[in-house]
Each structure stands twice: as C-alpha cells, then as structure tokens.
N, CA and C of each residue as an Amber inpcrd file, in Angstrom:
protein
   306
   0.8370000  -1.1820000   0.0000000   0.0000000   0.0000000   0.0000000
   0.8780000   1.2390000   0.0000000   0.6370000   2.4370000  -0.6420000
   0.9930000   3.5110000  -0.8950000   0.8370000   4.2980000   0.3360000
   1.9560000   4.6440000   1.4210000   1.8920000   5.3520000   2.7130000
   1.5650000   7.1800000   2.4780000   1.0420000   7.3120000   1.3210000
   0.5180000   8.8060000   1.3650000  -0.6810000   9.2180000   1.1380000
  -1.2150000   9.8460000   1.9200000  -2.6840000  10.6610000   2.1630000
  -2.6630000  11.8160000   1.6920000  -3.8560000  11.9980000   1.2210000
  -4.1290000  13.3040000   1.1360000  -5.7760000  13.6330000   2.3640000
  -5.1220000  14.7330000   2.9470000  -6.1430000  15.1420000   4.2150000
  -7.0920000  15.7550000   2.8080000  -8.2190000  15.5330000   3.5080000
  -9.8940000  16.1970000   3.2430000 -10.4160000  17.0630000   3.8120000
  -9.8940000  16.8540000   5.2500000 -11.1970000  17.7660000   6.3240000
 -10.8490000  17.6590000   7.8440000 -11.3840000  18.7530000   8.5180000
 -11.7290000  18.2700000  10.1370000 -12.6950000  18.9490000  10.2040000
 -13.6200000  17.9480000  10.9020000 -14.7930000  18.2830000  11.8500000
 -14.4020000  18.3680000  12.9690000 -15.2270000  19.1810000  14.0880000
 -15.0210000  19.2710000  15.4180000 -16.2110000  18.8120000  16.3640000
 -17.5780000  18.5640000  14.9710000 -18.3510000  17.7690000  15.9880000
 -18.9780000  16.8100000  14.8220000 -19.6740000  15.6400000  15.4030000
 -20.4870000  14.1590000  14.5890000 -21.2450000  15.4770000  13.6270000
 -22.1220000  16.3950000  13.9360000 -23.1050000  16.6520000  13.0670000
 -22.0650000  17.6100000  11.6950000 -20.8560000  18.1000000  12.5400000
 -20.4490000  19.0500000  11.2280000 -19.3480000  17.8610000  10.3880000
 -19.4330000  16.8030000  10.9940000 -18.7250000  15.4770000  10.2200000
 -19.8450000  15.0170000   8.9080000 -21.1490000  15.0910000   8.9730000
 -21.9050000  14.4410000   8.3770000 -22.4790000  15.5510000   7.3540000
 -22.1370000  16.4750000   8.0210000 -22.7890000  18.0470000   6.4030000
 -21.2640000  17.8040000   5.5280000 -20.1450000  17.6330000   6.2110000
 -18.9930000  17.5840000   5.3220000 -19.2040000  16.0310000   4.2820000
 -19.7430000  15.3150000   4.9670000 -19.3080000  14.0710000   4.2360000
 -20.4960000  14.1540000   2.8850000 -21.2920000  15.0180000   3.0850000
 -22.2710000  15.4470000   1.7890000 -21.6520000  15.8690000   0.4260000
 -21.0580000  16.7210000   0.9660000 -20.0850000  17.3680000  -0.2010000
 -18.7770000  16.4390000  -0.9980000 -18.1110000  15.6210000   0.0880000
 -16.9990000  15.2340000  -0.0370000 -16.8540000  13.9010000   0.7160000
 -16.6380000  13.4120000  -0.5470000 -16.8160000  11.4170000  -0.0680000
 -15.4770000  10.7030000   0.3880000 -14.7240000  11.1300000   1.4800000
 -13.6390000  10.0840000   1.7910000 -13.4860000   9.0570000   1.8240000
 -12.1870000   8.5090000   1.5100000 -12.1530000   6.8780000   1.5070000
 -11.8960000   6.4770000   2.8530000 -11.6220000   7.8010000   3.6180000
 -10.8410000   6.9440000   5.2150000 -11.3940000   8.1030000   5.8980000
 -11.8990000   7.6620000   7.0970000 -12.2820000   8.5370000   8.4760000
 -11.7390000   8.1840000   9.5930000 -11.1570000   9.1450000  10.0330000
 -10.1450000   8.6580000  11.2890000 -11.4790000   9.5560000  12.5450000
 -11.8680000   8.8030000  13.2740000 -13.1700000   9.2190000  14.1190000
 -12.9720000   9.4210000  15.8830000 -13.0870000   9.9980000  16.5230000
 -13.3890000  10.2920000  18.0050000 -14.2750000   9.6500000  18.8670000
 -14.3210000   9.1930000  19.8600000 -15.5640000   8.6310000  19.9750000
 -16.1760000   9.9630000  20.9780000 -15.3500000  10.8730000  21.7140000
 -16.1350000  11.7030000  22.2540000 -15.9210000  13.3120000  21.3000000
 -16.8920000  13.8520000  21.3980000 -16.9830000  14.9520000  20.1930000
 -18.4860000  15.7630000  21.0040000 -18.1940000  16.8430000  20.8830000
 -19.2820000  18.2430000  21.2050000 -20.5940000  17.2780000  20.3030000
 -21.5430000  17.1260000  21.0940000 -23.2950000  16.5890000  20.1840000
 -23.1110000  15.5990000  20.3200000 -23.1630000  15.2460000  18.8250000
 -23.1910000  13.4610000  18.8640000 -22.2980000  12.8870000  18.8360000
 -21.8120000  12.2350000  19.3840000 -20.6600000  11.0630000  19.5040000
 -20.0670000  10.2660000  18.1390000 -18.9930000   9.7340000  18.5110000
 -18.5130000   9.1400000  17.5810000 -19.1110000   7.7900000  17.3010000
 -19.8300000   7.0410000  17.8270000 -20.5110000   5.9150000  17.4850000
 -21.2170000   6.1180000  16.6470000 -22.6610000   7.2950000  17.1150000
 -23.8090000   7.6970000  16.2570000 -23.3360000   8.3510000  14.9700000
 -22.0340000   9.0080000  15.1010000 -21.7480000   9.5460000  13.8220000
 -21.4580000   8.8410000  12.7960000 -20.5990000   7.9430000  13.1050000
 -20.1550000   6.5980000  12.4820000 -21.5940000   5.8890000  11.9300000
 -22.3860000   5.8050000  12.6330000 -23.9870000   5.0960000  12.3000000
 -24.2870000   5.5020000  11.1960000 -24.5570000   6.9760000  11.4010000
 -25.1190000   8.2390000   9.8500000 -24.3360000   7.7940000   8.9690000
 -23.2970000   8.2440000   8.8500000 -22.1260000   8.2120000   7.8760000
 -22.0990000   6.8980000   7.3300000 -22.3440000   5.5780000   7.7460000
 -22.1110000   4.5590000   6.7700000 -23.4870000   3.9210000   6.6990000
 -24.3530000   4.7030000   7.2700000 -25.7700000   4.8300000   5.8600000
 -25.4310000   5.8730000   5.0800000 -24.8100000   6.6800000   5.1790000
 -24.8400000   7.9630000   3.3820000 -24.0150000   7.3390000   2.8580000
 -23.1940000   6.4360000   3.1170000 -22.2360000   6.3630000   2.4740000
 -21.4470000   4.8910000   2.9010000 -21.8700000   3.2110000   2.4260000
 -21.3570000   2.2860000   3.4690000 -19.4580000   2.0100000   3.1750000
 -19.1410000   2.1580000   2.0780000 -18.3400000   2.3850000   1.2320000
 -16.6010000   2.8400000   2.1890000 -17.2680000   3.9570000   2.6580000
 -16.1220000   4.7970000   3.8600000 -15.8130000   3.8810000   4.6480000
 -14.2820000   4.0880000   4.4370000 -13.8700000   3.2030000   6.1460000
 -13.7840000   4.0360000   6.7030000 -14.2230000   3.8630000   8.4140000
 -14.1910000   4.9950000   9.5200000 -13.4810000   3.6850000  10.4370000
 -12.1740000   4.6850000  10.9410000 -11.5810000   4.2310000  12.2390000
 -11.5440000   4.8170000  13.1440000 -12.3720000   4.0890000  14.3510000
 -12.4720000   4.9290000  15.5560000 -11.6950000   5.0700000  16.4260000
 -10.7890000   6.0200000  17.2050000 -10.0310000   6.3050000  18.1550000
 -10.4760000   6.6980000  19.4980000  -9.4680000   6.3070000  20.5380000
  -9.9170000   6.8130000  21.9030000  -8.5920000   6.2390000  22.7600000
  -8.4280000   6.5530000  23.6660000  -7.6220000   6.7160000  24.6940000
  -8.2810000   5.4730000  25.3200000  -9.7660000   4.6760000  25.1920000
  -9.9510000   3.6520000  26.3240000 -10.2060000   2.8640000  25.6700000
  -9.5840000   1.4970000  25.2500000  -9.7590000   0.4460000  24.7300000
 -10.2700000  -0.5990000  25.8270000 -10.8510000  -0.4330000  26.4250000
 -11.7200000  -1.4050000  27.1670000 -12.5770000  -2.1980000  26.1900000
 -12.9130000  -3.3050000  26.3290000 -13.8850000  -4.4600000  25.5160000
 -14.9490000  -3.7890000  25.1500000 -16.0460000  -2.9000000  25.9930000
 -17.0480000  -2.1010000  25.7000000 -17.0530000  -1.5540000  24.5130000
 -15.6940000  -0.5210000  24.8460000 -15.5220000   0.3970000  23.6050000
 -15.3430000  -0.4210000  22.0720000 -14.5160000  -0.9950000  22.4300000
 -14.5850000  -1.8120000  20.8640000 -15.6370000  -2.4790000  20.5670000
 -16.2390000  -2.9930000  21.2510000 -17.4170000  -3.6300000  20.9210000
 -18.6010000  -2.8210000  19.7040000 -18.3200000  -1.5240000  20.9780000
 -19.3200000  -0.2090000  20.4350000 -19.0240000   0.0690000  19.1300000
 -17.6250000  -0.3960000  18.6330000 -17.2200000   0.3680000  17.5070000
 -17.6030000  -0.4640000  16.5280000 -17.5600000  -2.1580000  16.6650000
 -18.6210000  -2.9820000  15.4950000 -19.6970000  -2.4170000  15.4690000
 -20.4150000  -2.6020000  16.4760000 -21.6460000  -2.0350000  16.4800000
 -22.1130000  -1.0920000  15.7950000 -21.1060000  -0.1680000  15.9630000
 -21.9270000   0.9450000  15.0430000 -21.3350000   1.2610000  13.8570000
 -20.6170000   0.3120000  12.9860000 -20.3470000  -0.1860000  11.4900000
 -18.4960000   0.2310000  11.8770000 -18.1030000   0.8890000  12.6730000
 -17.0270000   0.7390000  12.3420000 -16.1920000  -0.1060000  11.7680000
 -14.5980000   0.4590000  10.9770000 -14.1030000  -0.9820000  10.0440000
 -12.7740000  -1.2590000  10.8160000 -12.4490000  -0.5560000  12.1140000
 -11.3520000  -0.6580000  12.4860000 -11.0450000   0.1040000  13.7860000
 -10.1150000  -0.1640000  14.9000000  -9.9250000   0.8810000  16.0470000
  -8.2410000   1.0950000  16.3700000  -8.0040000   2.3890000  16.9600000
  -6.7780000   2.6140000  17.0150000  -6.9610000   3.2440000  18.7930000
  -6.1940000   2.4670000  19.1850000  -5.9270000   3.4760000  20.9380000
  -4.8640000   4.5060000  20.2420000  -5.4990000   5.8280000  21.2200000
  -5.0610000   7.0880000  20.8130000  -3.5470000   6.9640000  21.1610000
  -3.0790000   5.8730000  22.0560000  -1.6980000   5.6670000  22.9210000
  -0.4820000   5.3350000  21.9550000  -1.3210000   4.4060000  21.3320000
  -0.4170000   3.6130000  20.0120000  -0.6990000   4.4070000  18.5740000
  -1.2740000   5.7450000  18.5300000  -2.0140000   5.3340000  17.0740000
  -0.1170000   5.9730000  16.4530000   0.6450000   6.0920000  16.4370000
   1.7360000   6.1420000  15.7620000   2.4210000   5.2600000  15.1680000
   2.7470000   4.0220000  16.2720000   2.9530000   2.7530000  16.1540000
   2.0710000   1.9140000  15.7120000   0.6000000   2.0820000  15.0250000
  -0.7690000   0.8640000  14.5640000  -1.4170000   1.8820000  13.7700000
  -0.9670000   3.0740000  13.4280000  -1.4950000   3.6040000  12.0230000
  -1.6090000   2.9930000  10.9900000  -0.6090000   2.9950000  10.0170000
  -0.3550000   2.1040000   9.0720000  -1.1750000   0.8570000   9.1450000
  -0.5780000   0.1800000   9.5510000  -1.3280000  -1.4120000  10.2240000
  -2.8610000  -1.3030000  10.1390000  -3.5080000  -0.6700000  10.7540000
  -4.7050000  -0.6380000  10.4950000  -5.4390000  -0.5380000   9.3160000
  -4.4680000   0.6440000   8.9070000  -5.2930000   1.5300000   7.3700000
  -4.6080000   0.5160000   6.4300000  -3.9600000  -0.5890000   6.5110000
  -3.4100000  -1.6170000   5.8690000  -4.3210000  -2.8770000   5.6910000
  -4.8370000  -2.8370000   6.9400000  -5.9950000  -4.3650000   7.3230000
  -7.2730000  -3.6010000   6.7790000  -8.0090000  -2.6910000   7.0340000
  -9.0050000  -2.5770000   6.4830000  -9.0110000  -1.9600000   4.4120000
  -8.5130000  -1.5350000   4.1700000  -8.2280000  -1.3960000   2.7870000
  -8.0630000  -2.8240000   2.0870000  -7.1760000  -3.8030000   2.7740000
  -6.5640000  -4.6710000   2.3890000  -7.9170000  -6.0060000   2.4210000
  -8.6300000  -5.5450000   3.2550000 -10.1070000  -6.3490000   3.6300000
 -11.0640000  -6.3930000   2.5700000 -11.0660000  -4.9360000   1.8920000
 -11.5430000  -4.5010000   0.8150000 -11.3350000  -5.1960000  -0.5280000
 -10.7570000  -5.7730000  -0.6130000 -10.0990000  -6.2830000  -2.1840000
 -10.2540000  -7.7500000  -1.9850000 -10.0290000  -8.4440000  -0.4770000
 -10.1300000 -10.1250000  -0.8110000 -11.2370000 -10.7020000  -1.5410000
C-alpha cells in the first residue's frame, strides 16, 4: 500500500462530520468517539448509511472491551488506541483497505 494521504477535512463535531461528508466522499475517516453533540458511534452510524463504502476508524484513549465492541456495532471498520495510534497507524489503514479487495 501507498503510505501517502491526502487530508480532506476536520470536523469538530459528529453533526459538522456528516454536512462535510455530503459534499466530499472520503475513503478513510479517522473518528473520536467523544466529540461536542453526537458522539462518535452515532456519527459513524449516519455516515455509513450515506455512504457504506467509507472506512471509519475509531479512536480513543480507552480500549476497554465495551468500547470496541461499540465500535462494530456501530459499522465501524477498524480501532486505534489514541496511545499507540503512531505505532498501529499504518497497520490498520493496511488491514481494512486490504479487507476490501479479498
């Protein structure tokens, strides 16, 4: 896989994540789970009904079983602890892309 991105966007909350994703269809969402309004679960929910296509990876500082759980749940394609995401960047955006094509 090709290690270069091109950035799209930041939102600062779920609802101004989901007016952006109207305009502009990313292939990758790197997601919050806590955010001003709606959360990163529910946002994640919206977003891969407009669009199932997007991978969204959710981040957080608490990888407890819950949290990940939450993050199937609500279509996520992948999770990164905010602790490691330097060291399991790549890796991730490697496994879910790479999920894509089998």
């Amino acid at each position: 896989m090709n290690e270069s991105f091109d950035f799209a966007g930041f939102a600062s909350s779920g609802e101004e994540a989901i007016d952006k994703i109207k305009t502009n269809c990313p292939d990758i969402i790197l997601m919050d789970i806590k955010m001003p309004g709606m959360d990163g679960f529910e946002t994640t929910k919206h977003i891969k009904k407009m669009n199932p296509a997007t991978k969204i990876i959710i981040m957080s500082l608490n990888d407890e079983k819950q949290y990940i759980e939450q993050t199937g749940a609500a279509g996520a394609d992948g999770f990164i602890n905010k602790s490691r995401f330097v060291d399991d960047f790549y890796s991730v955006i490697n496994q879910i892309m790479m999920a894509g094509i089998e």
